[in-house]
C-alpha positions as CSV (number, residue, x, y, z in Angstrom):
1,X,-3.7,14.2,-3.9
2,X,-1.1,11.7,-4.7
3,X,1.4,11.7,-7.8
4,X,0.3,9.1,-10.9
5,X,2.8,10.3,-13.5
6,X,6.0,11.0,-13.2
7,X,8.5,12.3,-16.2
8,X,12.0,12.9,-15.8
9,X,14.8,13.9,-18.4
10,X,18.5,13.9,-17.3
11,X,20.7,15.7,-19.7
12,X,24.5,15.3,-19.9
13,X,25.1,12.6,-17.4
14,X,28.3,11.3,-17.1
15,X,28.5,7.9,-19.4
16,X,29.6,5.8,-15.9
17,X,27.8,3.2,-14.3
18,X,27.9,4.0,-10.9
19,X,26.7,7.6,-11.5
20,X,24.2,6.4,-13.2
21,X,22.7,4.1,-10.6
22,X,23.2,7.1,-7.9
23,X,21.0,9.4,-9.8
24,X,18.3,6.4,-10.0
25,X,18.7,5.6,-6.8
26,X,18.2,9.2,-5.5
27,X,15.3,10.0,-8.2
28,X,13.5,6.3,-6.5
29,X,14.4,6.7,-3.0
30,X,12.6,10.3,-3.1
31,X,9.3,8.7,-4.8
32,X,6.7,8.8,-1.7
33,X,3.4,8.0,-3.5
34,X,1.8,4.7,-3.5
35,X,-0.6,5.9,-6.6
36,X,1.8,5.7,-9.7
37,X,0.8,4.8,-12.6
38,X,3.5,5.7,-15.0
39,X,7.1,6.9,-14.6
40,X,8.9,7.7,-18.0
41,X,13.0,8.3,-17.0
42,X,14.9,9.0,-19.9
43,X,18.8,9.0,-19.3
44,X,21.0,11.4,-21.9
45,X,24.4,10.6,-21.8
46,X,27.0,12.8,-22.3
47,X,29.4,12.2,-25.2
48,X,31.8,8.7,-24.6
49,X,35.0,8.9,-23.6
50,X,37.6,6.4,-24.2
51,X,35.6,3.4,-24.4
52,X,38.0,0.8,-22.6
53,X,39.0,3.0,-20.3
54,X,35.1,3.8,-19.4
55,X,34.0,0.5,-19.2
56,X,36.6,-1.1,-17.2
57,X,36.4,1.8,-14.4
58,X,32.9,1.8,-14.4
59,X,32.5,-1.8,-13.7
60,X,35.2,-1.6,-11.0
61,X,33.0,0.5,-9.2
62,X,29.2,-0.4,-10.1
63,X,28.8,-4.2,-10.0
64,X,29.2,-4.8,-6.5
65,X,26.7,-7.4,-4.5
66,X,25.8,-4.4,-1.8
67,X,25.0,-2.0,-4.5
68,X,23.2,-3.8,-6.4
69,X,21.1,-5.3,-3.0
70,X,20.6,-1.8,-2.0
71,X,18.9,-0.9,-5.2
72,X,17.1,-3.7,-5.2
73,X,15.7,-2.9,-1.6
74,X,14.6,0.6,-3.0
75,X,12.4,-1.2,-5.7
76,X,11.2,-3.4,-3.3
77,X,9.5,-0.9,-0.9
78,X,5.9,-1.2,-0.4
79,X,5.0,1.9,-2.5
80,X,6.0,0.7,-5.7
81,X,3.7,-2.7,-4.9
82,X,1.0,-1.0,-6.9
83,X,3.0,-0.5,-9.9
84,X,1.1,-1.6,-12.8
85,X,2.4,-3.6,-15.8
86,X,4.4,-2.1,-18.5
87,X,2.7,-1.1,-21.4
88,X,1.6,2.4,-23.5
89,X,1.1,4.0,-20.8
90,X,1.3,2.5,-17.7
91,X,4.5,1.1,-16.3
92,X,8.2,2.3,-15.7
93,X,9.9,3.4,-18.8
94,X,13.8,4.4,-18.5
95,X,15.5,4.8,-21.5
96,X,19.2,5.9,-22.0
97,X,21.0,7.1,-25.0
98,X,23.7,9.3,-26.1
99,X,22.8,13.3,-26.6
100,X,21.7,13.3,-30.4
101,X,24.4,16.3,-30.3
102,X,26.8,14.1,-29.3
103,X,26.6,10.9,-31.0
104,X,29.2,8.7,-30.1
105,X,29.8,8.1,-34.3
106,X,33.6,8.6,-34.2
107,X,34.2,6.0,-31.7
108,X,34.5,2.4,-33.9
109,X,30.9,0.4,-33.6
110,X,32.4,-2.5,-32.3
111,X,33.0,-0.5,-29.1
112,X,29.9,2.0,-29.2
113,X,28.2,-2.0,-28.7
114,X,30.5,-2.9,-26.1
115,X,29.9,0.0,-23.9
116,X,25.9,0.1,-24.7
117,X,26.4,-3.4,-23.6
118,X,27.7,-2.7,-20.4
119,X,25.4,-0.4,-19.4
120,X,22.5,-3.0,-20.5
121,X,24.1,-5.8,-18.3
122,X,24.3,-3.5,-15.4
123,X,20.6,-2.1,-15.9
124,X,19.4,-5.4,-15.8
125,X,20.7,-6.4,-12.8
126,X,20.0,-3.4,-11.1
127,X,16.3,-3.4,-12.6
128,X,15.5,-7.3,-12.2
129,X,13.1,-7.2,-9.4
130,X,10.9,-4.8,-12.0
131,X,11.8,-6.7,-14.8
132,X,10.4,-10.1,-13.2
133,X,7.1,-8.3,-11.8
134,X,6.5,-6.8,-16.1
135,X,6.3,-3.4,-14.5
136,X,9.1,-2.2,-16.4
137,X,10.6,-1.5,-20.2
138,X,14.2,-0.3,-20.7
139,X,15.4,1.0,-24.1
140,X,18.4,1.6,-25.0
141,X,20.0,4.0,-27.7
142,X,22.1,3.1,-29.6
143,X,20.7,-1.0,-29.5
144,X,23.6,-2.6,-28.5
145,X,21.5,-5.7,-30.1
146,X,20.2,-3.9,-33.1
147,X,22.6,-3.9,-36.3
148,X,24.6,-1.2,-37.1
């Protein structure tokens, strides 16, 4: 019997970039069957820190060409050829948001935006081989293109 649906929830991860794509990476890399049909991932951040501070450490670390070409050779492997195209539910769903706890409200909206932002950018990169193929929908929490 082979897997077809996989949910994961990560509570009270650390709001930086590079932990984030280490968790993906590990929760992909361990995938082994070639018969899924739906993976929901939903990412809850932990509470934001000081937003500059954050974001420029974060990006220090996470955008780097061999990072971002090992992830991509992790989507790439032959069993996530099969993956079907996003929609209801079929598809890779990964969302990430803030703990509804802890709302990021008291930090200014300007850089809530910028640091939802960041973490967009960086998940599309890391996610564009998905993202081309329509296999995938990524959400994001608070919209860092919504209003506020």
């Amino acid at each position: 019997m082979s897997l077809k649906r996989l949910y994961v929830m990560l509570n009270h991860v650390t709001q930086r970039l590079w932990t984030i794509q280490r968790i993906l990476n590990t929760v992909l890399s361990d995938i082994t069957s070639t018969r899924l049909e739906e993976v929901w991932i939903d990412i809850c951040l932990d509470s934001l820190e000081q937003a500059q501070t954050a974001i420029t450490e974060t990006f220090e670390r996470a955008n780097t060409p061999d990072s971002t070409f090992a992830f991509h050779s992790i989507l790439s492997r032959s069993i996530f050829a099969s993956l079907p195209y996003v929609g209801g539910h079929q598809g890779v769903h990964i969302k990430v948001s803030f703990t509804t706890d802890e709302l990021p409200w008291s930090i200014p909206g300007r850089k809530r935006k910028l640091f939802m932002l960041a973490i967009k950018f960086h998940m599309l990169a890391l996610f564009a081989p998905w993202l081309d193929r329509g296999v995938l929908e990524l959400r994001f929490w608070p919209d860092p293109d919504g209003e506020e």
